[in-house]
N, C-alpha and C positions, 0 to 999 in steps of 0.2 A: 504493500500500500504506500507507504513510504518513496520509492522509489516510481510511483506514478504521480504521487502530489507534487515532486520534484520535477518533472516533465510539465506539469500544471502550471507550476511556477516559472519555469523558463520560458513556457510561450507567455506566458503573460506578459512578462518580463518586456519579453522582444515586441511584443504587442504595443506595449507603453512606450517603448524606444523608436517603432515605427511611425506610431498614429495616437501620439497624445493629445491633439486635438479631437479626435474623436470619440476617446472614450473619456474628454471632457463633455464633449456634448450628449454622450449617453447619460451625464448628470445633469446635466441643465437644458435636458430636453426642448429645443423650441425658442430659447431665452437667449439675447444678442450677446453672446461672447466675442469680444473683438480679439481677443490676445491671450495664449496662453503659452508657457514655457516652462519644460521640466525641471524643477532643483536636482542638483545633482544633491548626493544621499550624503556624502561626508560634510555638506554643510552643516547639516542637521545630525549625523551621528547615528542615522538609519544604516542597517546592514542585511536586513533580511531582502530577499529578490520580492518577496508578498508588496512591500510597501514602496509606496509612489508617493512624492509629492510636487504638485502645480502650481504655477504660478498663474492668476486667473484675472485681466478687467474685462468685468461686465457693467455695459453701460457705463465708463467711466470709474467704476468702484474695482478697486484691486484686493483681490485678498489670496488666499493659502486654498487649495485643495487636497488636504492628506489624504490618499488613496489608500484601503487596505484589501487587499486581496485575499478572499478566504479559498482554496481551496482543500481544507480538509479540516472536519471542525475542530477545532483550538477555544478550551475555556479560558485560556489565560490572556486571549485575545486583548478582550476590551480593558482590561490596566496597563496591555505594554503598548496599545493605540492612545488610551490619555498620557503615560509618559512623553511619547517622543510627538504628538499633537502640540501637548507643553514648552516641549523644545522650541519646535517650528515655532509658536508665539511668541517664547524671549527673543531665539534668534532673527527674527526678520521685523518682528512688531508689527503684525499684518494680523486684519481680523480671519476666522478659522474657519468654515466650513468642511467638516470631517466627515468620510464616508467609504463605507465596506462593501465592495462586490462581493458578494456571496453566492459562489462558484458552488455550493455543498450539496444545493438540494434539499437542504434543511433550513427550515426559517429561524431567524436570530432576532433577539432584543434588540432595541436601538437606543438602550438606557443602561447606565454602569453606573450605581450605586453605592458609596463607600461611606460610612459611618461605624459612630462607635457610642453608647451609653446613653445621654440624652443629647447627643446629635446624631441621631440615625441615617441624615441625611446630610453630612458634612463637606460631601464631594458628590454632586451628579454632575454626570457627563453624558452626552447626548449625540448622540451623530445619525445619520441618512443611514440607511439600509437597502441596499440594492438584491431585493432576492433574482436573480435569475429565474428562477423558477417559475416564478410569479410573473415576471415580465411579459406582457404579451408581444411576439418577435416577429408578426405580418408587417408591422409598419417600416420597423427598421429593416427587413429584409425586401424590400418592397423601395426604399426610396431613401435609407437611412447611407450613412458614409460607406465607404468598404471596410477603414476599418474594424467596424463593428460587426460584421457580417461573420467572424468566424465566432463570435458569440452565440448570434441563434440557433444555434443547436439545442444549446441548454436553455434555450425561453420556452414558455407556450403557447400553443398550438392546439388548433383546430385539425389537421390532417394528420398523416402519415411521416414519422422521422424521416424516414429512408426519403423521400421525397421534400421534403425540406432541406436536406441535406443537397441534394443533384440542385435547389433552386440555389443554393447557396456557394454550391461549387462553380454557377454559373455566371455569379453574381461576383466572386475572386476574381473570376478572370479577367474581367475590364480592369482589373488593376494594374499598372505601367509595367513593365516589364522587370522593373530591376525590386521592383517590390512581389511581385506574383511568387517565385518561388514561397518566401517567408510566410509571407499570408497562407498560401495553400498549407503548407505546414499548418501552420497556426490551427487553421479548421482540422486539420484531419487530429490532433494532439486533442484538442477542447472537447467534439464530436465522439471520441474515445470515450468521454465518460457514460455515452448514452447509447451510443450503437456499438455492436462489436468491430473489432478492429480489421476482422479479414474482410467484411462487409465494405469498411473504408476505404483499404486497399485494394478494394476491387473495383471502384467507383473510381480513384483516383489512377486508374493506369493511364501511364502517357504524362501523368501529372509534371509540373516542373519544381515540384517539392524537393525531389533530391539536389536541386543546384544551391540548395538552402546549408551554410553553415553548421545550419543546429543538424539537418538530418543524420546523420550516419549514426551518432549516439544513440538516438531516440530509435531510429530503426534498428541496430542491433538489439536493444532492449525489446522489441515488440518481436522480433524474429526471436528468440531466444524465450520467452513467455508463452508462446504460440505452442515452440514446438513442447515447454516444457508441460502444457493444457494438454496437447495431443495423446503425450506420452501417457498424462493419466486418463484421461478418457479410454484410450485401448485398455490399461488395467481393467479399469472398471468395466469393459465390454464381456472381458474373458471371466472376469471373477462371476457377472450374468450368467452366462454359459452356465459355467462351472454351478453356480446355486441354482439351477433351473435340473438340472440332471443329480443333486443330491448331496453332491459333495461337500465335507465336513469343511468346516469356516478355518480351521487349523490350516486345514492342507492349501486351500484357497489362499491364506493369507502368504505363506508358504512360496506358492508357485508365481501368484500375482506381484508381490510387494506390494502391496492394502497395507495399510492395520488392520485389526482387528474389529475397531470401531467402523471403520470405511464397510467391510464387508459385511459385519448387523445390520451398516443403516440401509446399504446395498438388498438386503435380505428381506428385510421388511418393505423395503419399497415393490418387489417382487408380490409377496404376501398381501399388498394391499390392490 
């Protein structure tokens, strides 16, 4: 798991590095942003790839956008987002608007709470919550930047993934050329968390994702995962056999390499 949140966080990463403008505007949906500009992270004393921060005038007014990226849920989230939110205000003195994509598919508070005795409430802190989830993704895939298009995957929908996904791949491709690898990446890594990945890669033949820096990691990882699914899957085909014609869950476990446990739960799935 670990090691796909990690991929999570690199496209993102590269996502913010590409088209920070845009996934300003997937927060201020609609609203005249003239200017925006990434902080770099050692002003502020950020180190994690999850966090982003912007520099934002809208309508003349300038302030801070801290970016938090959730891709895999983290309870200790919302006190290390009010520490380095904190930062960002000493160090720039810009008013703060603070806010979490929530990449999880789990809905999250948008309030963090800190007290003690008869101040129960001595510290709240408050930021936007972007559930993905929740997002409805016709508009922005329909008319929104590019961008943001390799996000829709994980919005909702009214149809069928697998065809959200082809409008989406369609929808990459108007992008210039020396950005198309990236992006396509981008969608096939984010889309990972909702379609299966041979499914992707089957969609994306021909793709120009491989001319993308980040690919060969991420693809050795997904080739390597694959083959190590397949290898159990065949266990589990033959351990079937084998408990369909009688055989003791010892010998099974024995010839298969199952556990013990694998071949009960194997057994009863049978049984039922």
């Amino acid at each position: 798991m670990l090691a796909l949140a990690q991929d999570f966080d690199l496209a993102m990463k590269k996502l913010v590095e590409e088209c920070p403008d845009d996934l300003v505007q997937l927060v201020r949906w609609g609203l005249p942003v003239s200017s925006v500009r990434r902080e770099e992270k050692e002003a502020v004393f950020v180190r994690r790839d999850s966090d982003h921060v912007f520099r934002v005038i809208e309508d003349g007014f300038e302030y801070l956008i801290p970016l938090e990226v959730q891709t895999e849920p983290d309870r200790h989230m919302p006190e290390r987002f009010l520490e380095y939110t904190s930062m960002q205000h000493r160090e720039f003195g810009l008013p703060i608007y603070p806010v979490v994509l929530n990449l999880t598919g789990r809905q999250r508070q948008d309030t963090y709470v800190l007290g003690c005795l008869d101040q129960p409430a001595a510290v709240v802190f408050r930021y936007r919550i972007i559930n993905l989830v929740l997002t409805p993704g016709g508009e922005i895939l329909e008319k929104g930047p590019l961008g943001l298009v390799p996000l829709v995957p994980l919005m909702m929908h009214d149809r069928p993934l697998e065809a959200v996904f082809d409008e989406c791949l369609r929808r990459v491709r108007e992008a210039p050329e020396d950005k198309l690898p990236t992006l396509e990446l981008i969608l096939a890594v984010l889309a990972s968390r909702r379609l299966p990945r041979e499914t992707i890669l089957e969609k994306m033949r021909g793709s120009k994702m491989e001319a993308s820096p980040l690919f060969d990691g991420i693809r050795e990882k997904w080739i390597e995962e694959g083959e190590a699914k397949g290898k159990t899957e065949g266990k589990k085909e033959m351990a079937r056999k084998l408990l369909s014609r009688g055989v003791a869950v010892d010998v099974i476990v024995e010839a298969s390499g199952l556990t013990a446990a694998e071949v009960e739960d194997l057994k009863k799935e049978l049984e039922h």
